[in-house]
Backbone as XML, in Angstrom:
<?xml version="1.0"?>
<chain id="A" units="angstrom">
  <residue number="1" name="UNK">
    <atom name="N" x="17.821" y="4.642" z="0.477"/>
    <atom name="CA" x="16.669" y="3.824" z="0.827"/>
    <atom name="C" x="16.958" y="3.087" z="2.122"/>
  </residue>
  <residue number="2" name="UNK">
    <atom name="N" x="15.892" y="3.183" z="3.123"/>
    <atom name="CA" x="16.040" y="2.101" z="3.692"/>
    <atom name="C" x="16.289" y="0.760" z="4.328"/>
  </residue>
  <residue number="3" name="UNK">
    <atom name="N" x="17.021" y="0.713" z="5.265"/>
    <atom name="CA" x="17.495" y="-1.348" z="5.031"/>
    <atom name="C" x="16.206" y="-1.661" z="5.375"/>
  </residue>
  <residue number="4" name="UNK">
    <atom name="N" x="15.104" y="-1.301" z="5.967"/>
    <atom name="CA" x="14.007" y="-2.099" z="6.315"/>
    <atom name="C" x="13.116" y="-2.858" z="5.225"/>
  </residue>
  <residue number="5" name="UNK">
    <atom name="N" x="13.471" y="-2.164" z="4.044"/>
    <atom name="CA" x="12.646" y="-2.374" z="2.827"/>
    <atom name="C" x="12.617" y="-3.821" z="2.301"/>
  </residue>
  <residue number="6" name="UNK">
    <atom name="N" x="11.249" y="-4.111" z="1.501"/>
    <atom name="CA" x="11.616" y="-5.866" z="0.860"/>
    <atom name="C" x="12.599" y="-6.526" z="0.326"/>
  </residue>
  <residue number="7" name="UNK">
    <atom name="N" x="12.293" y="-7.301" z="-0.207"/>
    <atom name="CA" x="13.855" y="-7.871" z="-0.838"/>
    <atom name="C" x="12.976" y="-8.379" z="-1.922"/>
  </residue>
  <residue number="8" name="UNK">
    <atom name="N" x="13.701" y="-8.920" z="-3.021"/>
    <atom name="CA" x="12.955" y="-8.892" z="-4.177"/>
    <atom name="C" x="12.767" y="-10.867" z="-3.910"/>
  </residue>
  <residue number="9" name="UNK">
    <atom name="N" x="11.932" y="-11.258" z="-4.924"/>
    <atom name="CA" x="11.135" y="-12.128" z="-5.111"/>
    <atom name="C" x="11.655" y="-13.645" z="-5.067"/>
  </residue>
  <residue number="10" name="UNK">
    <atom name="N" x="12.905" y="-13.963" z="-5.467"/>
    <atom name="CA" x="14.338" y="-14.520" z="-5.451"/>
    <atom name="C" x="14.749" y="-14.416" z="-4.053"/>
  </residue>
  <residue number="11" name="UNK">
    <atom name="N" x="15.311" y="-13.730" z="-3.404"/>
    <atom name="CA" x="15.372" y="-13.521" z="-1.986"/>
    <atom name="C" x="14.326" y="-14.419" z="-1.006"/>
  </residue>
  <residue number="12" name="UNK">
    <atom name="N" x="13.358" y="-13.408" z="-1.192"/>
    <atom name="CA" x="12.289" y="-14.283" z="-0.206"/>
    <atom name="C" x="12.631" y="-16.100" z="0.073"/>
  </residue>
  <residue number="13" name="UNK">
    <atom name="N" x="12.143" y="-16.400" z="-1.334"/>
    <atom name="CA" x="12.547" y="-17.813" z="-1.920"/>
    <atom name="C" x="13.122" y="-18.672" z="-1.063"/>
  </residue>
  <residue number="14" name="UNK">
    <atom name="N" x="14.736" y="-17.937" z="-1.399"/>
    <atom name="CA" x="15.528" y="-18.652" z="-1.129"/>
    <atom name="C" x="16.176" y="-18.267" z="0.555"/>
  </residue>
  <residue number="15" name="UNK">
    <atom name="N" x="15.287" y="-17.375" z="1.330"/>
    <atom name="CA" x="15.316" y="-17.251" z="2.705"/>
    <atom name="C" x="14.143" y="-17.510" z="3.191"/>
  </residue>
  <residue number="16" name="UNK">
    <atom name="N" x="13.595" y="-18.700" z="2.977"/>
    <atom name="CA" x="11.819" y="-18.663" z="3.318"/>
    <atom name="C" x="12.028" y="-18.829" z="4.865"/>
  </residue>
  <residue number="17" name="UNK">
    <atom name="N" x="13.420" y="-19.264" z="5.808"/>
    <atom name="CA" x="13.315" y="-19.709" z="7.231"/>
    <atom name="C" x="13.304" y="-17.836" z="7.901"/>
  </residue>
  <residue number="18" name="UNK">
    <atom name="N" x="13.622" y="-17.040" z="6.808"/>
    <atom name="CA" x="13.860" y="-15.466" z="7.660"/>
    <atom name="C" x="12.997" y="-15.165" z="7.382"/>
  </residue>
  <residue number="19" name="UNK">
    <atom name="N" x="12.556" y="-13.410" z="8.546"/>
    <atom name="CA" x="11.826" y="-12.754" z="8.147"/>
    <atom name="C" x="10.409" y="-13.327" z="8.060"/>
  </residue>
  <residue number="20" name="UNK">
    <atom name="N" x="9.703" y="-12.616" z="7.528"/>
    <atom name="CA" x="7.652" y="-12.575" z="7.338"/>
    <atom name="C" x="7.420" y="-11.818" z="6.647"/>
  </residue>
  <residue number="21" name="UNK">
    <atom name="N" x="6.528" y="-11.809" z="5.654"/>
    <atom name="CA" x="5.718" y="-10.987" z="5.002"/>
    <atom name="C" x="4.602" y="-10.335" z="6.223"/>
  </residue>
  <residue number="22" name="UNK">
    <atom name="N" x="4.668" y="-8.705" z="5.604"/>
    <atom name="CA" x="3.587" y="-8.204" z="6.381"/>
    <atom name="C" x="3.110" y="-7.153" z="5.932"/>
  </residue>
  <residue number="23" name="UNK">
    <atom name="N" x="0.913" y="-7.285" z="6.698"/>
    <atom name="CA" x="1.033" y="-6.368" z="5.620"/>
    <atom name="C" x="0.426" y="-5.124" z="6.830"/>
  </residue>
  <residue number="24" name="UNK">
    <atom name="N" x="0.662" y="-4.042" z="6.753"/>
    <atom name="CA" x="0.575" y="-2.599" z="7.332"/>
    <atom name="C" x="-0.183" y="-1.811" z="7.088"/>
  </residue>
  <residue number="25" name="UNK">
    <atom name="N" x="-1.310" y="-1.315" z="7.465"/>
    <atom name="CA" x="-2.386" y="-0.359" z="7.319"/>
    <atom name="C" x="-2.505" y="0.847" z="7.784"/>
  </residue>
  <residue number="26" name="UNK">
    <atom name="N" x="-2.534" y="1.840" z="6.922"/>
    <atom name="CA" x="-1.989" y="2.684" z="7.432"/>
    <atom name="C" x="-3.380" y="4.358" z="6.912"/>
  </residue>
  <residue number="27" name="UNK">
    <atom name="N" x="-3.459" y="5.238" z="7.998"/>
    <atom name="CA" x="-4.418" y="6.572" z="7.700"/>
    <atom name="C" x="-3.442" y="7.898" z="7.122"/>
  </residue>
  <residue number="28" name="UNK">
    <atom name="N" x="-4.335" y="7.851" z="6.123"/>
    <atom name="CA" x="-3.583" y="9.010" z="5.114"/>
    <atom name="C" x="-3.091" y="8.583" z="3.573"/>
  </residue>
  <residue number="29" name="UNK">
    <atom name="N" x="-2.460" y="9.878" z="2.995"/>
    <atom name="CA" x="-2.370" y="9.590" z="1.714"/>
    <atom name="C" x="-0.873" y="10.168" z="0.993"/>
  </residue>
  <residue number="30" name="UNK">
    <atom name="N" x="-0.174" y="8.798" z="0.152"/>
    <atom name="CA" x="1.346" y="8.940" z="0.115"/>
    <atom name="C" x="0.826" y="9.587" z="-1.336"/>
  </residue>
  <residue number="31" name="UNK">
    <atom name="N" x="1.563" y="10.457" z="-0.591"/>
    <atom name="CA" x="2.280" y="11.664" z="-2.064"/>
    <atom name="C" x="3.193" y="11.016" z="-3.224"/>
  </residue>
  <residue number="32" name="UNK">
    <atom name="N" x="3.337" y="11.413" z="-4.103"/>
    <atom name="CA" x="4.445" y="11.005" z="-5.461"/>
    <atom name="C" x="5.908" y="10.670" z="-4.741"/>
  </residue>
  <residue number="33" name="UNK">
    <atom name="N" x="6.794" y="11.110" z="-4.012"/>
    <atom name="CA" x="7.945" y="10.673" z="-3.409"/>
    <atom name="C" x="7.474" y="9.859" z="-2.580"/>
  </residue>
  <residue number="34" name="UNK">
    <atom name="N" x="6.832" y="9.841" z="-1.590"/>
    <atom name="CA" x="6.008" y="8.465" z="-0.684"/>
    <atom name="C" x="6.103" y="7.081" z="-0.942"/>
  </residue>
  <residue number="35" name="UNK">
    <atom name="N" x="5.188" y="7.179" z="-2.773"/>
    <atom name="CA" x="4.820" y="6.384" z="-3.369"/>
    <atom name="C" x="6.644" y="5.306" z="-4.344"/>
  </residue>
  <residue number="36" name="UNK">
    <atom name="N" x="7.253" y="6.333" z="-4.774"/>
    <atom name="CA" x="8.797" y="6.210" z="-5.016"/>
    <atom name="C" x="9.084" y="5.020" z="-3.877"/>
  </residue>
  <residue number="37" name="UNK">
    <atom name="N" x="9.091" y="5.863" z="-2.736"/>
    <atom name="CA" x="9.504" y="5.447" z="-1.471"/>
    <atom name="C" x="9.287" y="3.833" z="-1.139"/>
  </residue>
  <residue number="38" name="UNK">
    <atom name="N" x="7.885" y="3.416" z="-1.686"/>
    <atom name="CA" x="7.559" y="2.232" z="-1.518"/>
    <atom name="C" x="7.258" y="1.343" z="-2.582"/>
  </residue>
  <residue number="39" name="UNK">
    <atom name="N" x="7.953" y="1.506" z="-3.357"/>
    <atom name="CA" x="8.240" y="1.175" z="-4.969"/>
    <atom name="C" x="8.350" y="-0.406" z="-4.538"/>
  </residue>
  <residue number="40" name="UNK">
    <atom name="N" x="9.166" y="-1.045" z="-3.967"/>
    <atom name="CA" x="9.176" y="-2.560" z="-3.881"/>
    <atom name="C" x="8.114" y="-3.063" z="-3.183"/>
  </residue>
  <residue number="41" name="UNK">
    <atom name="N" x="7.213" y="-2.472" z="-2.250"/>
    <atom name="CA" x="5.847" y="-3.236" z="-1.960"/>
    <atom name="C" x="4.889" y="-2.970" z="-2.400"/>
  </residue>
  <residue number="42" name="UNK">
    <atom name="N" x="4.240" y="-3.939" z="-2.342"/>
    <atom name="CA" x="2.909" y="-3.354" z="-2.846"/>
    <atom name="C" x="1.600" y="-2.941" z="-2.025"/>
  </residue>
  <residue number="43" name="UNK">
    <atom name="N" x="0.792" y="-1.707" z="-2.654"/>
    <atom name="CA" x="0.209" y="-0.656" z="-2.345"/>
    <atom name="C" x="-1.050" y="-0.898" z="-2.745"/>
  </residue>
  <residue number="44" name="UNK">
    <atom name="N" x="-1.821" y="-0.674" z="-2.053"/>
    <atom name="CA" x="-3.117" y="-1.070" z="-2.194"/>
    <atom name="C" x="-4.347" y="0.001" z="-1.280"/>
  </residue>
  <residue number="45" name="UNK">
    <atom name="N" x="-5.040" y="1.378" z="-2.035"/>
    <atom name="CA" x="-5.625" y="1.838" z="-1.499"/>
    <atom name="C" x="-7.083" y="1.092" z="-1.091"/>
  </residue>
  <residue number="46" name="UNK">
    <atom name="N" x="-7.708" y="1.688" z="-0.165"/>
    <atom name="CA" x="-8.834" y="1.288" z="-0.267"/>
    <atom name="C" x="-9.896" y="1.910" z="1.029"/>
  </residue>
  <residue number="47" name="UNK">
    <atom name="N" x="-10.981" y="2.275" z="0.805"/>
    <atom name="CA" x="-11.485" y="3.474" z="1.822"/>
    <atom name="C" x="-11.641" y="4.482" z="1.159"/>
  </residue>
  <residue number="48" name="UNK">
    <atom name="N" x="-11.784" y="5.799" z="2.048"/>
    <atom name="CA" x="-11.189" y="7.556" z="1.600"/>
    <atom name="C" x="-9.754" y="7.585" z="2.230"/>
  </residue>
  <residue number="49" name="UNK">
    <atom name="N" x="-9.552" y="7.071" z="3.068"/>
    <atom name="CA" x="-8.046" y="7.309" z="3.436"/>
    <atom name="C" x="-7.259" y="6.180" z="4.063"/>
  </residue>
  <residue number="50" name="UNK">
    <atom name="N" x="-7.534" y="4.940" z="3.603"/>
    <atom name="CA" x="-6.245" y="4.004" z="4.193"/>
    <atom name="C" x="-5.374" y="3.557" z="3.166"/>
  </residue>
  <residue number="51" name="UNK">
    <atom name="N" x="-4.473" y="2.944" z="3.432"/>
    <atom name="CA" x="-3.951" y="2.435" z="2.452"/>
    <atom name="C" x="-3.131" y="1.189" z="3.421"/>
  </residue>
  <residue number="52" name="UNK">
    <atom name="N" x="-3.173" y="0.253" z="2.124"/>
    <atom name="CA" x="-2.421" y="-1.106" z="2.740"/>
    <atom name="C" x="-0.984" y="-1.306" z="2.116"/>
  </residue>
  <residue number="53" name="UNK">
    <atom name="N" x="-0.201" y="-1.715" z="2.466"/>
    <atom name="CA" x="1.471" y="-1.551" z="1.981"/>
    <atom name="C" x="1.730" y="-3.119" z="3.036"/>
  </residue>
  <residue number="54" name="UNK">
    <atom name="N" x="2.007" y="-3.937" z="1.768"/>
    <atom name="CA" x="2.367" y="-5.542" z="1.994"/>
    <atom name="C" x="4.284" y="-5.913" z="1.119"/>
  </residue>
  <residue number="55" name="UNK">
    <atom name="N" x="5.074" y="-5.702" z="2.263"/>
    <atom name="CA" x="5.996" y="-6.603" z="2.255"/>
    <atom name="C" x="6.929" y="-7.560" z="2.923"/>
  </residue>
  <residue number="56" name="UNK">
    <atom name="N" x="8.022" y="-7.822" z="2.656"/>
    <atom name="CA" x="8.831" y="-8.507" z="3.069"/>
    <atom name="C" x="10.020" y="-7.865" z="4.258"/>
  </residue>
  <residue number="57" name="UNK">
    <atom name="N" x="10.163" y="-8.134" z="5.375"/>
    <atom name="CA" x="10.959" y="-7.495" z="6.289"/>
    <atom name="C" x="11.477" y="-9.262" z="6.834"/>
  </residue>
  <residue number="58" name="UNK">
    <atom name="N" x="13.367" y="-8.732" z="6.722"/>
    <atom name="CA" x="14.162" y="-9.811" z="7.377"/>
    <atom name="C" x="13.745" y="-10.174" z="8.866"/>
  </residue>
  <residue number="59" name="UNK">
    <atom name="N" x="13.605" y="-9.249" z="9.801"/>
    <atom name="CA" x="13.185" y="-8.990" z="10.837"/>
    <atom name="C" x="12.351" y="-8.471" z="11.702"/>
  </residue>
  <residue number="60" name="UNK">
    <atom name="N" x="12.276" y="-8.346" z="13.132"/>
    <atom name="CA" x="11.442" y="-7.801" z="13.850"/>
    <atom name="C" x="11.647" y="-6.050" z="13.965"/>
  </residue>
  <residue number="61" name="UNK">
    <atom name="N" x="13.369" y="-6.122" z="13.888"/>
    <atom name="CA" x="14.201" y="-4.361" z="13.972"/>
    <atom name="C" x="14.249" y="-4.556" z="12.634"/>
  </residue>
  <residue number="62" name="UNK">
    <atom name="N" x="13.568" y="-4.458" z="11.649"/>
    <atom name="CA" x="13.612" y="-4.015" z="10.355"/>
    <atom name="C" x="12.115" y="-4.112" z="9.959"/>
  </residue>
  <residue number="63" name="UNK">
    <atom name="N" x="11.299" y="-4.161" z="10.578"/>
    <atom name="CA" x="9.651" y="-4.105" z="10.565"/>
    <atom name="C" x="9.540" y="-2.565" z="11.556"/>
  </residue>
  <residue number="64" name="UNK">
    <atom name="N" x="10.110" y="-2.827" z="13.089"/>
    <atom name="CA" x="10.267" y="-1.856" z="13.680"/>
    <atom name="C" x="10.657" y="-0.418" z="13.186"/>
  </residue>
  <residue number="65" name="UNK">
    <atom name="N" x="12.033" y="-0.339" z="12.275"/>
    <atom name="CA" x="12.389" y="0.956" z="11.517"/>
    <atom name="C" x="11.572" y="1.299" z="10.636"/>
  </residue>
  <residue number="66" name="UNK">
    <atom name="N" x="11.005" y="0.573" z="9.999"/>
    <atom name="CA" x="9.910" y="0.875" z="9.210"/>
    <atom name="C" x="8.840" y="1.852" z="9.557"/>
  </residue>
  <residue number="67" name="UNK">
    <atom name="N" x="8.371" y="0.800" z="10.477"/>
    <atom name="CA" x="6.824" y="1.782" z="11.367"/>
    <atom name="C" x="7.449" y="3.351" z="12.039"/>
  </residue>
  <residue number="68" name="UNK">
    <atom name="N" x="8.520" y="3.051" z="12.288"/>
    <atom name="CA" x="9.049" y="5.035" z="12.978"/>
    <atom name="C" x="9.336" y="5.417" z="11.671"/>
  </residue>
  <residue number="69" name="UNK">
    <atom name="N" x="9.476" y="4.877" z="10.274"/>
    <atom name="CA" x="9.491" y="5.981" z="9.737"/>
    <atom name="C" x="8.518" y="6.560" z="8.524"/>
  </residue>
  <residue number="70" name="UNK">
    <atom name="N" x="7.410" y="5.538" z="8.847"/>
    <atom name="CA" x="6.245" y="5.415" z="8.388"/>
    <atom name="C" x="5.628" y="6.613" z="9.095"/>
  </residue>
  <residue number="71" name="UNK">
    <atom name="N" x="5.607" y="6.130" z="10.537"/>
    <atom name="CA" x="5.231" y="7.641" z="11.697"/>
    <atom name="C" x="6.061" y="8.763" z="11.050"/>
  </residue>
  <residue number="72" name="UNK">
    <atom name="N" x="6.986" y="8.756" z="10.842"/>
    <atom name="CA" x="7.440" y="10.582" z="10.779"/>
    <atom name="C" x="7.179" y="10.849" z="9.536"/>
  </residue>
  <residue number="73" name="UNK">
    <atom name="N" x="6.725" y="9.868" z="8.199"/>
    <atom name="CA" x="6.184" y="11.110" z="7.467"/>
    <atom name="C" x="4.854" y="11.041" z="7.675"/>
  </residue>
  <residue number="74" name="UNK">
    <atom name="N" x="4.213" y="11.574" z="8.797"/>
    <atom name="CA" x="2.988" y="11.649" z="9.149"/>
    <atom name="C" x="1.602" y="10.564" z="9.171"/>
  </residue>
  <residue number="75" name="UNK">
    <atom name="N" x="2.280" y="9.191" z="8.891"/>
    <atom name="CA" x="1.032" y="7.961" z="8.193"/>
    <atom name="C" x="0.756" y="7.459" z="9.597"/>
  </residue>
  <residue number="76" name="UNK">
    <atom name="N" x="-0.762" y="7.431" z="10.005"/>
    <atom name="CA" x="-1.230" y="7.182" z="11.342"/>
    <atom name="C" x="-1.012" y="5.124" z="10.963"/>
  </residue>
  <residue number="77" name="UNK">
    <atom name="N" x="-0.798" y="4.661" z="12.103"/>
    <atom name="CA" x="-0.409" y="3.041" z="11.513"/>
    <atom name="C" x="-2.130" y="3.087" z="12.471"/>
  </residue>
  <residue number="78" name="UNK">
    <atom name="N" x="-2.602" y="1.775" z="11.372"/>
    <atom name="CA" x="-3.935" y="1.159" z="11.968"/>
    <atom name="C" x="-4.360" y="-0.139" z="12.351"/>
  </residue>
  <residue number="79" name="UNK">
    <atom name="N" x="-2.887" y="-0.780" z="11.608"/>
    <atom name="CA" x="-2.806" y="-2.047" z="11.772"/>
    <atom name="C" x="-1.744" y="-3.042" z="11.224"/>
  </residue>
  <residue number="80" name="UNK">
    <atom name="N" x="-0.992" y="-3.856" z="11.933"/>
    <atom name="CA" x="0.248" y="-4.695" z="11.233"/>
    <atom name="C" x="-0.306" y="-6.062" z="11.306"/>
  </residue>
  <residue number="81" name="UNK">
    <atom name="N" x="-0.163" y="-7.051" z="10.270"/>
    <atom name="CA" x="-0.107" y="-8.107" z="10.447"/>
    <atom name="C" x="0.611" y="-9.080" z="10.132"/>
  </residue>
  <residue number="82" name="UNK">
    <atom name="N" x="1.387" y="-10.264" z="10.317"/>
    <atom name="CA" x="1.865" y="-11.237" z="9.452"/>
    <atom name="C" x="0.797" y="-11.801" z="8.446"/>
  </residue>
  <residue number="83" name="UNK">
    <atom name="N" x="1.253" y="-12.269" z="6.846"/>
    <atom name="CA" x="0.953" y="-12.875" z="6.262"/>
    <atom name="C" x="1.299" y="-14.306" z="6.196"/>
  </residue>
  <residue number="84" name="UNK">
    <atom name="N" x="0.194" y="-15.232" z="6.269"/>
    <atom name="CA" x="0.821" y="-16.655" z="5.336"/>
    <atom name="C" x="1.073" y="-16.618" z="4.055"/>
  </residue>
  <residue number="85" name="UNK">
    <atom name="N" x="1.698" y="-17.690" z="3.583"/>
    <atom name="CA" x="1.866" y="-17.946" z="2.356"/>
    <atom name="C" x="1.054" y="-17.854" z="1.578"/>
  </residue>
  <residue number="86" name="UNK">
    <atom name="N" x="-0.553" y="-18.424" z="1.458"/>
    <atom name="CA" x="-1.632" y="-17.991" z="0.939"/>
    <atom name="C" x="-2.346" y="-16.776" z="0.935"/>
  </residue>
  <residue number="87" name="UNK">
    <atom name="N" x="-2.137" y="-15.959" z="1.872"/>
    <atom name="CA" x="-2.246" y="-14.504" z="1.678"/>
    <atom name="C" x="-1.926" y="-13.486" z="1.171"/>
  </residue>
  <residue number="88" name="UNK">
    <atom name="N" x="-2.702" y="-12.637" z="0.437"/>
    <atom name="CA" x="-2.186" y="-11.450" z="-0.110"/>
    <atom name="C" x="-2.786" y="-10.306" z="0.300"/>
  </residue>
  <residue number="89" name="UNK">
    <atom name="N" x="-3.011" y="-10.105" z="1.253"/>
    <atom name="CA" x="-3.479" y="-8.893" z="2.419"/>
    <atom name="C" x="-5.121" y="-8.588" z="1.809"/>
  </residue>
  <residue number="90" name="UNK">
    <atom name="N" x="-5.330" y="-7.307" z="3.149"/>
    <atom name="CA" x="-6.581" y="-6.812" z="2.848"/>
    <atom name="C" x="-8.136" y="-7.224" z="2.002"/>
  </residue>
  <residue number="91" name="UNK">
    <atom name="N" x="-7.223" y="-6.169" z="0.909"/>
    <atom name="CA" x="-8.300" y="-5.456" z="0.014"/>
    <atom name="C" x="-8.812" y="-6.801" z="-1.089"/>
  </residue>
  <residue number="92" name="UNK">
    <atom name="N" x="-8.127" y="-7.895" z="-0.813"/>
    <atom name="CA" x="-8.771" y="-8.807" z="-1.696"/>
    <atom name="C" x="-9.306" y="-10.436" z="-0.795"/>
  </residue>
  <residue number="93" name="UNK">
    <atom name="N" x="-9.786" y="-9.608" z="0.366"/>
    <atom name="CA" x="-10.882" y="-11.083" z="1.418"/>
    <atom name="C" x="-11.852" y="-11.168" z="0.670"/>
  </residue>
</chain>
């Protein structure tokens, strides 16, 4: 797996000065290993083909590795954003 990936819930917490929550929008549709793949964030379709994928990245080069490898399994990116604390992306404005 990835180092770019979230950190669990405890983590965040207790590193609230690192890192950002973010959430990533993305064209196309994750297959069963995809979906594995992004097991610690959460996934949120919505459309015919986007999907939103909201987590936790320590950094800017660990948001960055992400998106190239988001690109190579084919997911067109449509949009990144930081979250606040009161936010929980997208599909629930």
């Amino acid at each position: 797996m990835p180092a770019a990936r979230g950190h669990s819930s405890d983590e965040r917490a207790s590193r609230s000065g690192d890192g950002a929550r973010y959430e990533i929008v993305v064209r196309g549709q994750l297959g069963r290993a995809l979906s594995v793949w992004f097991s610690e964030m959460e996934i949120r379709s919505f459309g015919d083909d986007e999907i939103s994928v909201v987590g936790y990245f320590k950094d800017q080069a660990a948001l960055q590795g992400f998106l190239v490898e988001m690109g190579d399994f084919g997911l067109e990116l449509s949009s990144v954003r930081t979250l606040h604390e009161d936010e929980s992306g997208t599909t629930e404005e």
